[in-house]
N, C-alpha and C positions, 0 to 999 in steps of 0.2 A: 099326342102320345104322352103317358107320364112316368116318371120314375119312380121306379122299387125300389124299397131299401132292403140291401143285402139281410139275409137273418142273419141276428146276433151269434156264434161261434162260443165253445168255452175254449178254444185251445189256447196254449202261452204264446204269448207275444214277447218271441228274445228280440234284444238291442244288436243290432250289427256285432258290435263287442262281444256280446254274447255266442251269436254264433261261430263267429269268427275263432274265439277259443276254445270253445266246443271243438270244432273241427280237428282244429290242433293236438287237442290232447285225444283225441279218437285214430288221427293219422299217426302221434310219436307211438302211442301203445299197438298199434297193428302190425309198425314198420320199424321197430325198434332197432335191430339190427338186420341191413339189409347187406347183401352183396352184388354190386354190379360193374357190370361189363360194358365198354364200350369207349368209340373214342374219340377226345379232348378236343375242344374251340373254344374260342373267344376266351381263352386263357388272361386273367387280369393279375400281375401282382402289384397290390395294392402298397402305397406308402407306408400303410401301418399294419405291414406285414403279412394282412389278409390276403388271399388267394383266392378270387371268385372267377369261375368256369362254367361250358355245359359237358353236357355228356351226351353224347349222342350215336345213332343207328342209323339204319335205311329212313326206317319210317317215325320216328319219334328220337326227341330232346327234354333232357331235365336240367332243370339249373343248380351247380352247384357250386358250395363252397368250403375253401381247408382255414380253421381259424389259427390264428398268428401261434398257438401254443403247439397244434399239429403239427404245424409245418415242416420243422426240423426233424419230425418222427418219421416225414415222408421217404421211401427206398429211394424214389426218383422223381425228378423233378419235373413240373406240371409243365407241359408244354404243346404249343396246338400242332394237331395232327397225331398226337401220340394215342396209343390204342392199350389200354390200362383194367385193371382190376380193381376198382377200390371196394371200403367197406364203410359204410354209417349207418347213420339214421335219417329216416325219410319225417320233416318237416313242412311248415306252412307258413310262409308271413304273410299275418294279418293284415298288415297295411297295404298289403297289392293282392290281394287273393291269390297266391302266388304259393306253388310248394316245390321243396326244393330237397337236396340231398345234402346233408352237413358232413364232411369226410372224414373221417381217424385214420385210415393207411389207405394207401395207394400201392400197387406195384407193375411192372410193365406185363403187357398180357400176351407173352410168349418170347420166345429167342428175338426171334426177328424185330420184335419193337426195339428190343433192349442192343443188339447191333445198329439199328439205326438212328437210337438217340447218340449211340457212342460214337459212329461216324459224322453226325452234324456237329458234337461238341468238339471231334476232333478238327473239324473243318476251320469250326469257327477259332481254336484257339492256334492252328496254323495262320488263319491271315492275319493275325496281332502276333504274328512274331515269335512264339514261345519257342516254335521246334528247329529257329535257326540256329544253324551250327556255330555261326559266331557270337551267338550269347553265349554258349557254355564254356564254363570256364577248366584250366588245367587241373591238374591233381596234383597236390602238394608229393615231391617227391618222398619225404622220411617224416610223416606226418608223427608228432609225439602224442596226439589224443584222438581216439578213434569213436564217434558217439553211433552206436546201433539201435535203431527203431525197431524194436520186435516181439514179440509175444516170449516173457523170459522162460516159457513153460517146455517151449516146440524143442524139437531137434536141430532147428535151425540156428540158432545163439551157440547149440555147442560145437556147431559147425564152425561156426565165425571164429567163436573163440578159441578152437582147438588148430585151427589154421594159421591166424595171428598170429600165437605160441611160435608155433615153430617157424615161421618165417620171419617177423619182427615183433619182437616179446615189448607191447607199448601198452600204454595205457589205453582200458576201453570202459568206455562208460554208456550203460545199457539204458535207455528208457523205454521200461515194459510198455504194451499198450496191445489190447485185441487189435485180431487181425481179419478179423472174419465178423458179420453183420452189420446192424445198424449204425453199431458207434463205432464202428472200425476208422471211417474217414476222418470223425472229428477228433478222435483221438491223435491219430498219425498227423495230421497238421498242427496238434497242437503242440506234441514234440518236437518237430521240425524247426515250430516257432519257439520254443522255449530250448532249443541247442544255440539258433540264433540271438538271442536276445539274453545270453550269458554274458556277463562280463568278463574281460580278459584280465587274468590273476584272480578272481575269483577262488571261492573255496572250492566250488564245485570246476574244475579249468573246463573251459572251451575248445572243444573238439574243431582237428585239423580239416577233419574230410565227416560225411554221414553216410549210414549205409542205413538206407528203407530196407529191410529183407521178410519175406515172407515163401512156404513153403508152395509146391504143386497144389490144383484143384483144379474145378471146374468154373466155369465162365459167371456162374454167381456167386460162389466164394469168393472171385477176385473182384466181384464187380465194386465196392466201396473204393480199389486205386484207381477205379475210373469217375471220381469224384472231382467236379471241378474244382470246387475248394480247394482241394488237395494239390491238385496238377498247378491250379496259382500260388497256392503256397510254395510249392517245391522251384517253383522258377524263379519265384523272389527271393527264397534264401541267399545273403551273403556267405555261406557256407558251403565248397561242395559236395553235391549229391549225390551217392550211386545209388540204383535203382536194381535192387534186383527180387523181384517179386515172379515167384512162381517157378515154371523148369524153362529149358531155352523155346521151346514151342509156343510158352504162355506171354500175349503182350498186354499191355495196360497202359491208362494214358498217361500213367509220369512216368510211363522210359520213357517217351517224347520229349518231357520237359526235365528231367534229370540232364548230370552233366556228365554220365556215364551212364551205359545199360550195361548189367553184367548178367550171361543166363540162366545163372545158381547163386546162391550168398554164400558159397565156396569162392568162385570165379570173384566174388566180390572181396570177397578178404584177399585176394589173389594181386587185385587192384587197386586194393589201397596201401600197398605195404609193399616195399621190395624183400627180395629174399638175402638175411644179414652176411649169412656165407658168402653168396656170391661178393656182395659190397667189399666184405673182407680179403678176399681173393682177389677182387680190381685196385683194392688197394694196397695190397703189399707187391702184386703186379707195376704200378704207376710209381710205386717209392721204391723199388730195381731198375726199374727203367732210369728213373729220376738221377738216382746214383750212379748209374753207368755213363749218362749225358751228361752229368758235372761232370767225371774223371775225363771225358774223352775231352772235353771244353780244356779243361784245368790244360792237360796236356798240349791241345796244340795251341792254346795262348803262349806257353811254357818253349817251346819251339820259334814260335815265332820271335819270341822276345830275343832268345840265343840268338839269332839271326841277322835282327836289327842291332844286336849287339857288336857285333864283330864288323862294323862299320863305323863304329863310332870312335872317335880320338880317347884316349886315354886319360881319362881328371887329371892326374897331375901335368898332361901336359897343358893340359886348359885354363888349371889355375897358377904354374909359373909364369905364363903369357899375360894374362890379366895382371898376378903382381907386378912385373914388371912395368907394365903400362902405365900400372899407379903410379912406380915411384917418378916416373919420367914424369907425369904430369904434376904431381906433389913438388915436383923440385923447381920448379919451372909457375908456378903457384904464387910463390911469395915475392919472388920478382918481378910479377905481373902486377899483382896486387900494387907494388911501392911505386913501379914507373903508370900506373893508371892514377893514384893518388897525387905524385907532382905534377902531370899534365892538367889536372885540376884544379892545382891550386895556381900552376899555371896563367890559365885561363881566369881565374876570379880576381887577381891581384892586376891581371889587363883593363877588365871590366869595371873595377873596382874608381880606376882612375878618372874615369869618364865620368862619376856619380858625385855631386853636390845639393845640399841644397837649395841652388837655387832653382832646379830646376822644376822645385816641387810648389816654389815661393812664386815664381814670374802665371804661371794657371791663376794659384787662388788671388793673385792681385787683378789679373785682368776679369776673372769671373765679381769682385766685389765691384770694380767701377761699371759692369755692365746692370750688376743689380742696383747702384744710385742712382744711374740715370733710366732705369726704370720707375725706381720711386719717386725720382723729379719729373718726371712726365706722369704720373700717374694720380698724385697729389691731388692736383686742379679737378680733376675728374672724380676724385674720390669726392672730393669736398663738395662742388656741384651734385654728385644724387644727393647725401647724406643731408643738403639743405634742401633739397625738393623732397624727401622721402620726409623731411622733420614735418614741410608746411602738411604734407596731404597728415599728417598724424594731428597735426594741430585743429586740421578741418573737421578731422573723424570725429575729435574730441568732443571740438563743436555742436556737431550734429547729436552725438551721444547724447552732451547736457539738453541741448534741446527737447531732445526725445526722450528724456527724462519723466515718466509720471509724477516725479516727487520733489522734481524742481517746483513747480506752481505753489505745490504746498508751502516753501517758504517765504513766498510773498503775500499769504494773508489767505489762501485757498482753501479750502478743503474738499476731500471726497466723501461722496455720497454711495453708502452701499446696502444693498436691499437683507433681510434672512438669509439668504442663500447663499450669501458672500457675489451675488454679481453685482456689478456696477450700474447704479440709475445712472443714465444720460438725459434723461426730459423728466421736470417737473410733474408733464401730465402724466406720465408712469406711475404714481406714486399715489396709491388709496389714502384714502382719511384713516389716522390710526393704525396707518404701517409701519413696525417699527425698522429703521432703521440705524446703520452704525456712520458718525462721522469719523472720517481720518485728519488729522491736520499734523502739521509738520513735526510735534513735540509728542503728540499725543493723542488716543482715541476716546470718541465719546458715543454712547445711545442716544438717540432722539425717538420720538413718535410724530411723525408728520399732524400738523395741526392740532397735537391733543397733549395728553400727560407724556410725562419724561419717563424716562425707563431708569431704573435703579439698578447701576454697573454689579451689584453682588446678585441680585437677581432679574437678569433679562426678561421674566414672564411677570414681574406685579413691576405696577405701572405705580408712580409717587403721584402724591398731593402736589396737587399746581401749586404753583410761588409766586406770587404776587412779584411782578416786576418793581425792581429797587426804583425809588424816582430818581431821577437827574436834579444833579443839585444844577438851581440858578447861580448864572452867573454876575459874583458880587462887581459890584462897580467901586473902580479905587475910589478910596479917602482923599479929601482935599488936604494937601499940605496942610502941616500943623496941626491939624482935626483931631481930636480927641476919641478914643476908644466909643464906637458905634456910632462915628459921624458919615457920613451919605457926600458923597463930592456931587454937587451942583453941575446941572447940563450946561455944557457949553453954549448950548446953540438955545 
């Protein structure tokens, strides 16, 4: 059997690359803007903000993704099992043969989705606690700054304000913000946080209490206060909250986490403010009362004093009694004093008799002869160490000179010591031409073992040998008489 070769073809030959963008730019222009239906899994939100999901039906899935800039444009937020509307453009990535759906809005696809995201969010931010009662805090009773979050256009501000008025004329400080669409949430949190994060004395003061207030609608008008962001912001505020958004019928999730629901923003000015008449009326009430319980007090103290009174003895007869006491004691005083003074002197001219010196003389004589004949016994003993302690000093001495290195040198010795300053001990230690230093008792000198001498101003250059001096002979005396360079004659 042999092989054909294929006939040659004129068509183009694309690069992967090639077709692969080809396709692309054929799917973005077809599917440029698409709308679909359908609902949410495998929900991912991504670290860096991306949001990758599918979308899916009975019988088909596409993959999709919300890029970090959409996100926050999003109504509501991506989550699985949720059944949504969104809208983009249908794409392709090359590097997987893969096409996909890029998203720009999103919204829930009917009542019933948008109640049941609201009930899981509610769930979930029940079991962390938000909607317990013992986090919410009191309401300042006579609050002096009152901050209102609300649309400054509505009917609702002149509600508030026209309320306030008349029950407590305080200061109220308004930050506008829509109340209705997409930036409704992010606005509302961001006043909340910025009534919070006012400094106290500040130019702008810091409000006692907040009121969120917004008027009636329908379940999508209010749907932005059902914004988690919002419902965490309101719970975190160190400020309290009241919550009054919509008519009493209408709920939302920060009456949950408010620290009041009130079900009009009438009802809400209602409760942040007491009414100044009535205050005024309890207090001129409390300050009659007040005045009536002093006089009744004042009175029957006043009574009773009269009472304990007419039991009591008379001052003057209290203080004739006392003066007289005194003088009986005053007179009786000075005689006391003079017979307590002679019985004292009394007594020390007795005592007095009895005292001489010698009685002070006969101790210090017997205490001196007990200390001489301690010193006569002590003597012998003293004298005996002081001659043993001299000998052992005498021996140490001994030993000392002995063990002297520098005794030796004064009997004609010297030390030998290498460069390094240590000490030769053997001859054979000592190379040909090593120089050396001697020590001797007066004075030190350089040597070079076997060779040239060392020249004391420069230890490195070596001197010219010197010829050893000869020894004079020894002259033999002159014979008596002998004349200048006579020779004395051998005995022997």
């Amino acid at each position: 059997m042999t092989d054909v070769a294929p006939p040659e073809s004129n068509a183009h030959a694309y690069s992967v690359s090639e077709l692969a963008f080809a396709l692309k730019r054929t799917v973005e222009d077809a599917y440029g803007f698409v709308r679909l239906r359908g609902e949410l899994s495998k929900v991912t939100h991504h670290s860096n903000g991306h949001v990758y999901l599918t979308i899916k039906d009975e019988r088909a899935a596409i993959d999709g993704v919300v890029w970090k800039g959409s996100v926050r444009n999003l109504s509501v937020r991506p989550e699985q099992g949720l059944e949504v509307i969104v809208t983009g453009k249908i794409t392709t990535y090359p590097a997987g043969s893969r096409y996909q759906i890029v998203i720009e809005s999103m919204e829930a696809a009917g009542m019933g989705a948008l109640l049941a995201q609201l009930e899981r969010l509610k769930a979930k931010l029940a079991a962390e606690g938000l909607f317990e009662p013992a986090r919410k805090r009191p309401l300042p009773a006579m609050p002096a700054v009152i901050g209102v979050v609300t649309s400054p256009t509505g009917a609702v501000i002149r509600d508030i304000l026209h309320r306030i008025r008349d029950r407590w004329p305080c200061r109220v400080v308004v930050w506008p913000v829509v109340v209705q669409g997409d930036q409704a949430a992010a606005q509302v949190c961001g006043a909340v946080r910025g009534f919070c994060e006012l400094p106290a004395g500040g130019d702008l003061p810091r409000p006692d209490v907040i009121i969120v207030a917004r008027g009636g609608g329908s379940v999508e008008d209010l749907w932005p206060f059902n914004d988690e962001t919002l419902a965490r912001t309101v719970a975190a505020a160190d400020i309290p909250v009241i919550s009054a958004v919509g008519h009493e019928t209408d709920t939302t999730l920060i009456d949950f986490v408010s620290d009041r629901r009130a079900p009009t923003p009438t009802a809400a000015a209602e409760m942040a403010t007491p009414v100044l008449a009535e205050l005024r009326a309890a207090i001129s009430d409390l300050n009659a009362r007040l005045h009536r319980c002093g006089g009744r007090v004042v009175e029957d103290r006043a009574g009773r004093v009269q009472s304990a009174g007419r039991s009591l003895a008379r001052v003057p007869d209290l203080v004739e009694m006392a003066a007289q006491r005194f003088n009986l004691a005053s007179g009786r005083l000075t005689a006391g004093l003079q017979r307590n003074a002679a019985a004292h002197e009394r007594d020390l001219v007795r005592v007095a008799s009895r005292l001489s010196p010698n009685l002070l003389q006969r101790p210090q004589e017997a205490q001196k002869q007990r200390l001489d004949a301690l010193t006569a016994r002590m003597a012998p003993a003293v004298q005996r160490r002081m001659e043993r302690l001299s000998e052992r000093l005498t021996a140490v001495e001994k030993l000392r000179q002995s063990l002297n290195p520098d005794r030796p040198l004064s009997r004609g010795f010297a030390r030998v010591h290498r460069a390094d300053g240590s000490l030769a001990r053997q001859g054979a230690a000592l190379d040909r031409g090593e120089a050396v230093r001697l020590v001797f008792a007066d004075a030190t000198r350089n040597a070079v073992i076997d060779g040239q001498g060392v020249d004391p101003a420069h230890p490195d250059r070596a001197e010219a040998p010197v010829a050893p001096a000869p020894r004079p002979r020894p002259r033999k005396p002159a014979a008596p008489g002998a004349g200048p360079g006579a020779v004395q004659g051998d005995l022997f």
